[in-house]
N, C-alpha and C positions, 0 to 999 in steps of 0.2 A: 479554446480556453476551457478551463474547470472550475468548478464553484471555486470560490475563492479568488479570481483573474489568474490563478497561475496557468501558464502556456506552457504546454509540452513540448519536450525540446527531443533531439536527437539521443541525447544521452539517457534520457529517460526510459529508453525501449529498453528494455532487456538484450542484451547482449546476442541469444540466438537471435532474434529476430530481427534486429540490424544488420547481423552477419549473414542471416540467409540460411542460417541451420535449421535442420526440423522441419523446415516448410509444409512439408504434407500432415504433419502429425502437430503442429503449431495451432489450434483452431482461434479465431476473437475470444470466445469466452477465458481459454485460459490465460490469452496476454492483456485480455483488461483485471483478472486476477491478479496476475505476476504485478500488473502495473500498481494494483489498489493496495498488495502488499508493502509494496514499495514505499510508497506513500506515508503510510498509516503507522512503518516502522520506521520512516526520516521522521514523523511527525513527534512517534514516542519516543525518540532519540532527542530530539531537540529540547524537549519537553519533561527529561529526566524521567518519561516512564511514570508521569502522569496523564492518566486519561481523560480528565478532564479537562486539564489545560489543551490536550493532544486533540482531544474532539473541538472544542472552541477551532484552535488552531488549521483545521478542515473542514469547518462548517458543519460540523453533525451533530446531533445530541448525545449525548454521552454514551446512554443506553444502545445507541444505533452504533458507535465504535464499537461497544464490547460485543456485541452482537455479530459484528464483522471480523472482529478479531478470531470469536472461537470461529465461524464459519473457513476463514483462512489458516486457522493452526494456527495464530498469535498468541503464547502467553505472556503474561509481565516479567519485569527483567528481575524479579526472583522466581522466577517457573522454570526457569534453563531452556526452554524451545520455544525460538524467534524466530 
């Protein structure tokens, strides 16, 4: 489980990585990226692309989204790249 009690499930893997693609060039660090991406954009999506409701919504502090957002390449959904 993940802050918040949400359980990761099968569908949640990124798709290479279920399928077995990439394997050698696949490392942890960039599928708990892919995965945090993941996350943070179902969160801003749910949440109309508010970040504060979207940090609530994950247990973080605000400042700690935006912080993770620019580190992932996340801008808001007037920025054109999600």
């Amino acid at each position: 489980r993940i802050e918040g009690g949400h359980t990761i499930t099968i569908e949640d893997i990124p798709d290479g990585i279920r399928d077995g693609e990439g394997k050698k060039s696949y490392s942890l660090r960039s599928a708990l990226e892919s995965y945090e991406k993941t996350l943070i954009m179902d969160a801003l999506r749910k949440n109309g692309w508010n970040i504060t409701r979207a940090s609530h919504m994950l247990g973080i502090t605000r400042r700690g989204l935006q912080k993770k957002m620019k580190r992932l390449g996340i801008r808001g959904a007037n920025n054109g790249s999600h």
